[in-house]
Structures are given as structure tokens and as C-alpha cells.
FIVO-517379 format. One record per residue: x, y, z of N, C-alpha, C, CB in turn; residue number from 1. Coordinates in nm, 3 decimals, m for minus. Glycine has a CB too. Example, Ala and Ser with C-alpha at 12.3 -4.5 7.8 and 13.67 -1.06 7.14 Angstrom:
BEGIN
SITE    n_px    n_py    n_pz   ca_px   ca_py   ca_pz    c_px    c_py    c_pz   cb_px   cb_py   cb_pz paro
SITE   1.319  m0.569   0.780   1.230  m0.450   0.780   1.320  m0.330   0.780   1.131  m0.447   0.905    1
SITE   1.285  m0.225   0.708   1.367  m0.106   0.714   1.290   0.003   0.787   1.408  m0.060   0.572    2
! end
This chain:
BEGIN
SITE    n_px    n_py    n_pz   ca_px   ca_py   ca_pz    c_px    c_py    c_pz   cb_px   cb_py   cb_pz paro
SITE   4.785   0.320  m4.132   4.765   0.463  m4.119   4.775   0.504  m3.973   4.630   0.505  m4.179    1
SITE   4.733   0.425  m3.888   4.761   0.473  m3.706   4.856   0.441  m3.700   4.689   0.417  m3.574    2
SITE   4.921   0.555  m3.634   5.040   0.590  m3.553   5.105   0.648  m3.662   5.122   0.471  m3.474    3
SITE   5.088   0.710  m3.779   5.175   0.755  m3.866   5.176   0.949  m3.834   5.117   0.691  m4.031    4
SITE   5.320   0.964  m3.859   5.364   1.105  m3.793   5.393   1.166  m3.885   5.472   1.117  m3.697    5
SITE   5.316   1.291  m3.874   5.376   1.428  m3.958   5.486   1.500  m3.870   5.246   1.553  m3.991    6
SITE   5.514   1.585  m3.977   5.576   1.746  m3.944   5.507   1.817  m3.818   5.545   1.858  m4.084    7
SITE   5.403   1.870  m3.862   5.254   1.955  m3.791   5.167   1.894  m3.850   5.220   2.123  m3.815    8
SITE   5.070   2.000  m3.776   4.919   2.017  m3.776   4.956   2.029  m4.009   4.835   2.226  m3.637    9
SITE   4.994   2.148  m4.015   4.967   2.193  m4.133   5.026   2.044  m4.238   5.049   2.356  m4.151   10
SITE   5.118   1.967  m4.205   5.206   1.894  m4.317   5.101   1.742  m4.274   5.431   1.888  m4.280   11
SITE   5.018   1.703  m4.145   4.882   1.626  m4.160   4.753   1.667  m4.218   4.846   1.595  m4.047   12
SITE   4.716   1.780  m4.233   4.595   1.810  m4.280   4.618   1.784  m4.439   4.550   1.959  m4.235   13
SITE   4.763   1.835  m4.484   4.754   1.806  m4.631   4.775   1.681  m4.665   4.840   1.878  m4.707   14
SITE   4.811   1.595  m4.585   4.883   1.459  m4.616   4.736   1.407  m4.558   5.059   1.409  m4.526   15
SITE   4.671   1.401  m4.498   4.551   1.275  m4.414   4.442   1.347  m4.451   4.549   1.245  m4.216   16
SITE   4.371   1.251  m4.540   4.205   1.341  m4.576   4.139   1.326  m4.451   4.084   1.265  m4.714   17
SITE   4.094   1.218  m4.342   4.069   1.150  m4.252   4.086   1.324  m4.167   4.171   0.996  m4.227   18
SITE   4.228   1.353  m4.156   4.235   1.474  m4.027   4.159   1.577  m4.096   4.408   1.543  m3.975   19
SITE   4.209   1.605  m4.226   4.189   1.733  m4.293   3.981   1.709  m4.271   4.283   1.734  m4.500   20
SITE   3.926   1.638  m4.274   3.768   1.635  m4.301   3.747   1.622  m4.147   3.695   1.496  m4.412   21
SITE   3.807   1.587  m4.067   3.800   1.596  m3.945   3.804   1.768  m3.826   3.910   1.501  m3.934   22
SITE   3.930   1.856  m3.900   3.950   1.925  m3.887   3.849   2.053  m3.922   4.040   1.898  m3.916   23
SITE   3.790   2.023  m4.060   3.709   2.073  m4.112   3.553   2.089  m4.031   3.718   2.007  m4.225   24
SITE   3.530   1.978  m3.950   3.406   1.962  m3.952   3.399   2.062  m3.796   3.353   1.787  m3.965   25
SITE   3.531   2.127  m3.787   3.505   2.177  m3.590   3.489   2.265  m3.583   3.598   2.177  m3.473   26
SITE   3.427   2.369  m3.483   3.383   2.513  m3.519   3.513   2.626  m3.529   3.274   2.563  m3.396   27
SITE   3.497   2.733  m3.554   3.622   2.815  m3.591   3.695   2.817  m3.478   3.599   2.958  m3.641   28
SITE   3.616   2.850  m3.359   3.739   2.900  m3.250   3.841   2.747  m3.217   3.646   2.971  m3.065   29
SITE   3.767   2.657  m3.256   3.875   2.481  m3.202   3.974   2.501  m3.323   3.764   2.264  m3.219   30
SITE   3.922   2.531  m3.434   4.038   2.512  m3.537   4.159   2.648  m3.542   3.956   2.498  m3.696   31
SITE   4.109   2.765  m3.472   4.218   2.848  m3.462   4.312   2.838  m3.326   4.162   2.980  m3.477   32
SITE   4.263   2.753  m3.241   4.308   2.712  m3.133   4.397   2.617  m3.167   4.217   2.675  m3.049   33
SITE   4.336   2.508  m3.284   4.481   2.421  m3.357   4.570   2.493  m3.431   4.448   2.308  m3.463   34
SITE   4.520   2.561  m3.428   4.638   2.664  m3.575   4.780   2.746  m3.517   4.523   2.839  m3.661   35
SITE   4.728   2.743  m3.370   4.790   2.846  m3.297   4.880   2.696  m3.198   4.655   2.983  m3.200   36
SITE   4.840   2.584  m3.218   4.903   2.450  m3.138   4.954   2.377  m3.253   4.789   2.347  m3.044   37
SITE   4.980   2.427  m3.364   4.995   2.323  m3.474   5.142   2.246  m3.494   4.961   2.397  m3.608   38
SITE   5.228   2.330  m3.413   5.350   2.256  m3.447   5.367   2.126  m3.308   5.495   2.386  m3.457   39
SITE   5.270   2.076  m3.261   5.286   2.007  m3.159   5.176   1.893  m3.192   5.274   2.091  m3.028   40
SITE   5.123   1.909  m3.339   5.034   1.775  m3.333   5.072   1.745  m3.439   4.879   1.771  m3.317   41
SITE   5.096   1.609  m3.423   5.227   1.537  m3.576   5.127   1.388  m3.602   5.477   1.469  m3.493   42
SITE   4.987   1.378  m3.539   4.934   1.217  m3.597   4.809   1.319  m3.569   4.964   1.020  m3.498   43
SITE   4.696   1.206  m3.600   4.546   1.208  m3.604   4.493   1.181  m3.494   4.488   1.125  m3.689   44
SITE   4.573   1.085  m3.379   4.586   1.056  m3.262   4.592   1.238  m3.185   4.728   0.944  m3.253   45
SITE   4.691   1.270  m3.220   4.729   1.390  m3.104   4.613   1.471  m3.149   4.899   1.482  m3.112   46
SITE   4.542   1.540  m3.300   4.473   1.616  m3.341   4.350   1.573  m3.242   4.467   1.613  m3.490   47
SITE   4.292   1.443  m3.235   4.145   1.404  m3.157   4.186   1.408  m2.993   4.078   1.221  m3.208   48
SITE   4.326   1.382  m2.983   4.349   1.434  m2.789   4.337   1.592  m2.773   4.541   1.395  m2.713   49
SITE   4.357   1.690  m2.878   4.385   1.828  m2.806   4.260   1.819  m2.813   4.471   1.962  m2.862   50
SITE   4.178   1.792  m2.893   4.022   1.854  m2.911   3.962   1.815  m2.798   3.929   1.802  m3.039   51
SITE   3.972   1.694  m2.763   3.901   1.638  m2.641   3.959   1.706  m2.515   3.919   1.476  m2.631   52
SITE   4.078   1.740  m2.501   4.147   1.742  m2.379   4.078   1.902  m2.385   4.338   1.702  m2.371   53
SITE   4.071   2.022  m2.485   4.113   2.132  m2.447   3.972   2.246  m2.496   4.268   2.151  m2.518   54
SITE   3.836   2.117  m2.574   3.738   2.152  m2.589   3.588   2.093  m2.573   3.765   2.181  m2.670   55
SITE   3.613   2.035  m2.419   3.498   1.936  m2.386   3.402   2.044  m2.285   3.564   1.773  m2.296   56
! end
């Protein structure tokens, strides 16, 4: 399962329960901040770098 690549944000959340429950668990403004970055995160890897990089 590491290192495996989506489309986006949107074609990993439906494909990886792991991101999708991950994604789920972050407050609204981080997840509309992914929503609005979504065509640039294609693994579970990049989803846990923007969060860290862009909401610490």
C-alpha cells in the first residue's frame, strides 16, 4: 500500500480508507485547504506532508 498513487486528493480518499479516515479526522479549514490542493496529492504520503508542512 506505500507508495501507491492516485489521480487526486478526490480518486485517494475514495480508493484508501486509511486517507479517507485520516482526512476525516482534520478540522474543516485543513480539509478545505486540501480540497482547494487536491489535484497535487496522488499518495497518503503527500496527503500527511501538506498537513504537516502547511498546518503545524
Amino acid at each position: 500500500m506505500s507508495g501507491q498513487k492516485y489521480e487526486d486528493l478526490a480518486d485517494l480518499l475514495l480508493n484508501n480508507e486509511r486517507a479517507k479516515h485520516f482526512y476525516k479526522s482534520l478540522p474543516d479549514e485543513i480539509q478545505i485547504s486540501l480540497s482547494n490542493n487536491g489535484s497535487s496529492i496522488h499518495s497518503m504520503e503527500e496527503l500527511r506532508r501538506f498537513v504537516n508542512e502547511n498546518h503545524h
